[in-house]
C-alpha positions as CSV (number, residue, x, y, z in Angstrom):
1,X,-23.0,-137.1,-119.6
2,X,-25.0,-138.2,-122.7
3,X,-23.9,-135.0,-124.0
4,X,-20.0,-134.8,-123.3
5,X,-19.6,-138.4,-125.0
6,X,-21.6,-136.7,-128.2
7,X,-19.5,-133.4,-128.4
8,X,-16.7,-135.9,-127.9
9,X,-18.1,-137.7,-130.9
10,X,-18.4,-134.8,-132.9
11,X,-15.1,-133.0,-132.2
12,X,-13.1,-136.4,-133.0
13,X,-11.7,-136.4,-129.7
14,X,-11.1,-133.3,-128.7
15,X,-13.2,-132.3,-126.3
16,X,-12.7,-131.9,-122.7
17,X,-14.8,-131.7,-119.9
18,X,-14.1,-129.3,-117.4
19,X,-15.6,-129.4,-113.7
20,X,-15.2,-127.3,-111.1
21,X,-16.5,-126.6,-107.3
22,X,-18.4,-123.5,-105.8
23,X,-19.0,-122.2,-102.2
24,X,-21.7,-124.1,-100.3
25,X,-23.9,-120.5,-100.6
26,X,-24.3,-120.3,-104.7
27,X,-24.6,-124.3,-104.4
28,X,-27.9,-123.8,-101.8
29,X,-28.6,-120.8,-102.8
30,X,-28.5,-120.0,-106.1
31,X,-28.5,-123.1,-107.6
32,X,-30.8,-125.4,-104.9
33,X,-28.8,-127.4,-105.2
34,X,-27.2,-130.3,-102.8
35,X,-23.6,-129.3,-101.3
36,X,-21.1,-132.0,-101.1
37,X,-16.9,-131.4,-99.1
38,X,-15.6,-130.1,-102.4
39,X,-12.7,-132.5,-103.1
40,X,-14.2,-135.5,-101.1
41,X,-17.2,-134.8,-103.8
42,X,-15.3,-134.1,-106.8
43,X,-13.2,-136.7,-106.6
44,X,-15.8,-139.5,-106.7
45,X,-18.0,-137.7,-109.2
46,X,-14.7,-138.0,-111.1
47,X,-15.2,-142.2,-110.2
48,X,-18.9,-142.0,-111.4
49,X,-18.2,-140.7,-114.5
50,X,-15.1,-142.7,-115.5
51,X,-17.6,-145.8,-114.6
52,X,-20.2,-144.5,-116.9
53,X,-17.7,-143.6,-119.6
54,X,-16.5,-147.5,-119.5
55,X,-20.3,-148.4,-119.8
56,X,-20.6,-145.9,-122.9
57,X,-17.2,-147.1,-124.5
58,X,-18.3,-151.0,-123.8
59,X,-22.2,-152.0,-123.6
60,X,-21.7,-154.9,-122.5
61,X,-20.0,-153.7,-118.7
62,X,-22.9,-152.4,-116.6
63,X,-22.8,-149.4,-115.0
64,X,-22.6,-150.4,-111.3
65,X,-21.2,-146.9,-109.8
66,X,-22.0,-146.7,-105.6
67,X,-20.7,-144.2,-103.7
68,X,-20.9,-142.5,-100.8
69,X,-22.8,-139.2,-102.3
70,X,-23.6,-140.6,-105.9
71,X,-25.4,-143.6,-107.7
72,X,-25.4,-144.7,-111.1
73,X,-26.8,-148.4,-111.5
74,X,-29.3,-148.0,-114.4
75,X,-28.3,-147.0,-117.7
76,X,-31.1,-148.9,-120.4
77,X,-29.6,-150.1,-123.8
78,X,-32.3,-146.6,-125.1
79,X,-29.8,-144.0,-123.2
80,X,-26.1,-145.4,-124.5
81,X,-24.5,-143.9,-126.7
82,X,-22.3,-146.8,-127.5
83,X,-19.4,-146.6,-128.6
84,X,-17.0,-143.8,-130.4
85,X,-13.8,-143.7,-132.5
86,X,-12.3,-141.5,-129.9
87,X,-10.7,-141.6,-126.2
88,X,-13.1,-141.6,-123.6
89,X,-13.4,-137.8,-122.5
90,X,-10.7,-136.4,-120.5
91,X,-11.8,-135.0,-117.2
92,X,-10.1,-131.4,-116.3
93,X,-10.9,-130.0,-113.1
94,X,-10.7,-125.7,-112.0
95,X,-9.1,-126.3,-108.4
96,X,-7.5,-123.4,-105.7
97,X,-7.4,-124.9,-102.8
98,X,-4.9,-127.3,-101.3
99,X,-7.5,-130.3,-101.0
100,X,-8.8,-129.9,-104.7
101,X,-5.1,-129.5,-106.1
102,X,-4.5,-132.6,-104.5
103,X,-7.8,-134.0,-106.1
104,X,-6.7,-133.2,-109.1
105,X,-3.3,-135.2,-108.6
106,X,-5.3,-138.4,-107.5
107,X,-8.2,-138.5,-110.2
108,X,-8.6,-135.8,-113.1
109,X,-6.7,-135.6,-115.8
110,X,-5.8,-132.4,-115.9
111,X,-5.7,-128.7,-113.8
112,X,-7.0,-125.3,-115.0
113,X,-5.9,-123.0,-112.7
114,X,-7.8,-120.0,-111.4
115,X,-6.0,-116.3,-113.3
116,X,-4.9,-115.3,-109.8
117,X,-2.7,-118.6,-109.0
118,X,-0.7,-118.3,-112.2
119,X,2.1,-116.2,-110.7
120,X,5.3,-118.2,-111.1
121,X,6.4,-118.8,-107.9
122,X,2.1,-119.5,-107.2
123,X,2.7,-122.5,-109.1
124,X,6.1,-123.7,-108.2
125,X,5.6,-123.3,-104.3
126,X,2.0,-124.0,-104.0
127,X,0.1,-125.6,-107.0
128,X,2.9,-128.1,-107.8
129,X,3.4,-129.6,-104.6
130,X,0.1,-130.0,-104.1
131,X,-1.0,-131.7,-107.0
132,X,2.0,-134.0,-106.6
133,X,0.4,-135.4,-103.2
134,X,-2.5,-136.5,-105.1
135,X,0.0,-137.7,-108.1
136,X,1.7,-140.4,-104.6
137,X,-2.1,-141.8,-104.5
138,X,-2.9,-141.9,-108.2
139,X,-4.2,-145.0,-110.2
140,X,-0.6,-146.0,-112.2
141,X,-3.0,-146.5,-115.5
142,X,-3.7,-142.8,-115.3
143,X,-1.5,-140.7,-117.5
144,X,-0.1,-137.9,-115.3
145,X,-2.4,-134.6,-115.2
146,X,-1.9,-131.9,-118.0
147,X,-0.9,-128.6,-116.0
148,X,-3.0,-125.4,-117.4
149,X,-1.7,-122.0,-116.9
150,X,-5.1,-120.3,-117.2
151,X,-3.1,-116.8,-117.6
152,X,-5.0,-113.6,-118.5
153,X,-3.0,-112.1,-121.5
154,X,-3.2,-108.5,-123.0
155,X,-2.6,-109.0,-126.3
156,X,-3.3,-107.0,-130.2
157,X,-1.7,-106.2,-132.9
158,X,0.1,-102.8,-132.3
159,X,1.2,-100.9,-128.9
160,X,-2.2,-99.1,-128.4
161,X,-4.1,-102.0,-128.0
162,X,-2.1,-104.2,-125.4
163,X,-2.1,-100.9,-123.5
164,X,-5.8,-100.9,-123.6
165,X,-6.6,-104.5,-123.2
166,X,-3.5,-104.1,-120.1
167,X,-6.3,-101.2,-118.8
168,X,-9.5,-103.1,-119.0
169,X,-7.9,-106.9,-117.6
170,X,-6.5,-104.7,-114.5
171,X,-10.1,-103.9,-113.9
172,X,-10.6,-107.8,-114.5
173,X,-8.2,-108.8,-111.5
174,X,-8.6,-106.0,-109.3
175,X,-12.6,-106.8,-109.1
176,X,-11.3,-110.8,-108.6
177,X,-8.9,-109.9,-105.8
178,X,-11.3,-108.0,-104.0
179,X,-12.8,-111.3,-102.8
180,X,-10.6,-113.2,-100.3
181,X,-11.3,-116.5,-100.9
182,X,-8.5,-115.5,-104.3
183,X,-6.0,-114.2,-101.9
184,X,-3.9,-117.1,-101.7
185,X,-1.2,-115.9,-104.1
186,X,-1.3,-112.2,-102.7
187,X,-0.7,-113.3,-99.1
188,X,2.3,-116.1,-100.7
189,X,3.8,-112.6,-102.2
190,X,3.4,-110.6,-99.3
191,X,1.0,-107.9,-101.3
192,X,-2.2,-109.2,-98.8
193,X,-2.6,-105.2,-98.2
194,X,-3.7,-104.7,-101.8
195,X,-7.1,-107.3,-101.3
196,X,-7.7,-105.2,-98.3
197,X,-7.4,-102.1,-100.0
198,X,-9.9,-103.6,-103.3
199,X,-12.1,-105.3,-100.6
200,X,-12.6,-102.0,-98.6
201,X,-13.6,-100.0,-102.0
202,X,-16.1,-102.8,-102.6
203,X,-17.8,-102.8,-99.7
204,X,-17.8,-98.7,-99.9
205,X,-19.5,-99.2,-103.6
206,X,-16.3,-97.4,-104.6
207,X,-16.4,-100.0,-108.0
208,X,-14.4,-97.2,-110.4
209,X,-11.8,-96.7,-108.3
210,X,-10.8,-100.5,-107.9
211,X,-8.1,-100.4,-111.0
212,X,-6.2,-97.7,-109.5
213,X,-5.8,-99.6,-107.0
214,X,-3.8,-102.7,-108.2
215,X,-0.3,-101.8,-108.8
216,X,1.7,-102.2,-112.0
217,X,4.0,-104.8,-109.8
218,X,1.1,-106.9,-108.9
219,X,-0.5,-106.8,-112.6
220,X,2.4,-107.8,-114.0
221,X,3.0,-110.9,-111.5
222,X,-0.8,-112.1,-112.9
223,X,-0.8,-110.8,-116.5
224,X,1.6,-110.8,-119.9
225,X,1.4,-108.0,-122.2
226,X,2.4,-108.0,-125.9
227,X,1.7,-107.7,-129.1
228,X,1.1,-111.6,-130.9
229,X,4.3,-111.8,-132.4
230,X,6.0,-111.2,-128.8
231,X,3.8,-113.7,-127.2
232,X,5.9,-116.7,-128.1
233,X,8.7,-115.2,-126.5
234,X,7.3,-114.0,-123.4
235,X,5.3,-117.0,-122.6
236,X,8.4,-119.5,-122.8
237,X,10.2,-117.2,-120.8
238,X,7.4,-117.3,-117.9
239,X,6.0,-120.8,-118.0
240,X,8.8,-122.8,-119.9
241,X,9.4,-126.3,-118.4
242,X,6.6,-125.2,-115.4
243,X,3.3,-125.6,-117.5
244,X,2.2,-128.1,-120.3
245,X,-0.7,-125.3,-121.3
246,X,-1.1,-121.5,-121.8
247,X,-5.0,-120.6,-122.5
248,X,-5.0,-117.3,-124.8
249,X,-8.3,-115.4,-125.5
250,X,-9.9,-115.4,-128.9
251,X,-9.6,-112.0,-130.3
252,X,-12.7,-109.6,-129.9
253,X,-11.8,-108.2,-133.4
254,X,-11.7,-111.1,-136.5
255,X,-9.1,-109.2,-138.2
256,X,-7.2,-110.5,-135.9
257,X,-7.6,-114.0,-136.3
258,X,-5.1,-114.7,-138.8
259,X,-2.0,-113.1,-136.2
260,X,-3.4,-114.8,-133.2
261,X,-3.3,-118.4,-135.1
262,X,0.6,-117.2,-136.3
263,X,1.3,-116.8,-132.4
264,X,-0.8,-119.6,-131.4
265,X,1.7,-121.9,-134.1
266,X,4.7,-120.1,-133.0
267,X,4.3,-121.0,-129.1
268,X,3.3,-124.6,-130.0
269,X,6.7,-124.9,-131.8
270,X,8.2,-123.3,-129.3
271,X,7.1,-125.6,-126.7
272,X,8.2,-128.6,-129.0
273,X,11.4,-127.8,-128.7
């Protein structure tokens, strides 16, 4: 954690620390690592570090974090940090289920949503509510929890290149929806058949053929497409008054750079209005 208070520190308070769960088999697995109940775990991993993040900000409070799955009691005058001319780092969590959307409500700071829960009605009918049940149990010094559309976006300068960068992210979601554990928002829209359908090509190695199968309709429910000057107006249109951020990709090409900071500056006035 040493580390998050430094980039902290050297971004003048703009860093963020994002956390997020995985499925007990990559935990044991892949990582040998110990499995903890995902939200159960997060959320008092979220405690620990809030209680070392007071004992970084404040030397003189000792870190006395005890917990059902985590421990922090020793932290030696050597290994602080001390303290920073910044806020203490804000903890954003990656959440899909119901129990760590509610997580997020109680204890983070903010939510970055998965790219296949940020259909529209996704977020109104299902992330929302869910994070508001955690929201009824939250401490009343937390600030409410930023909401973070993490949307996949086909974007470029001219017609040709959306098209193409519309091509390659269909690959992106049809290989994502292919796993079942994302097929919350399909089975909310009724389109369940089309994870089937990608599932079945995976298991038949029948990788190349995944795209074709995701339809226009259901790209378009996951994905916005435009060139950078039309991403302002699209992106109001879609998440206006339901998300307080859009991520965006940093262009593969620098050239780019300059139009992509024009449309970053364009939806941030938008959104100030």
């Amino acid at each position: 954690m040493k580390v998050a208070w430094d980039l902290q520190r050297m971004s003048q308070g703009r860093f963020e620390l994002g956390l997020g769960t995985q499925i007990r088999q990559n935990i044991q697995d892949r990582y040998s690592a110990r499995w903890l109940p995902p939200a159960r775990g997060m959320k008092e991993y979220v405690g620990a570090l809030r209680a070392i993040f007071r004992s970084f900000r404040d030397p003189r409070e000792p870190l006395n974090f005890v917990g059902e799955h985590y421990r922090f009691t020793r932290l030696q005058p050597f290994f602080n940090p001390g303290p920073i001319a910044a806020p203490d780092v804000p903890i954003m969590l990656g959440a899909v289920g119901p129990m760590m959307l509610a997580a997020v409500g109680e204890v983070a700071d903010g939510l970055h949503t998965h790219p296949t829960n940020t259909s529209t009605r996704y977020l109104r009918e299902v992330i929302l509510p869910n994070v508001a049940v955690g929201i009824a149990k939250r401490d009343p010094a937390l600030a409410k929890p930023l909401i973070c559309a993490n949307e996949l976006v086909a974007t470029g300068s001219d017609t040709e290149t959306v098209a193409a960068e519309r091509e390659r992210l269909r690959g992106t979601l049809a290989f994502v929806f292919s796993t079942p554990a994302y097929w919350a928002s399909l089975d909310l829209l009724g389109w369940k058949a089309v994870g089937e359908q990608l599932l079945a090509l995976t298991r038949e190695g029948r990788w190349k053929d995944m795209p074709a199968a995701l339809p226009d309709h259901v790209l378009d429910e996951f994905l916005v497409s435009g060139r950078y000057e039309e991403l302002p107006g699209i992106l109001a249109s879609r998440f206006g008054g339901l998300v307080d951020r859009i991520t965006l990709t940093v262009p593969a090409d620098p050239t780019d750079d300059a139009a992509c900071a024009a449309a970053i500056a364009a939806i941030r006035e938008v959104k100030r209005r």
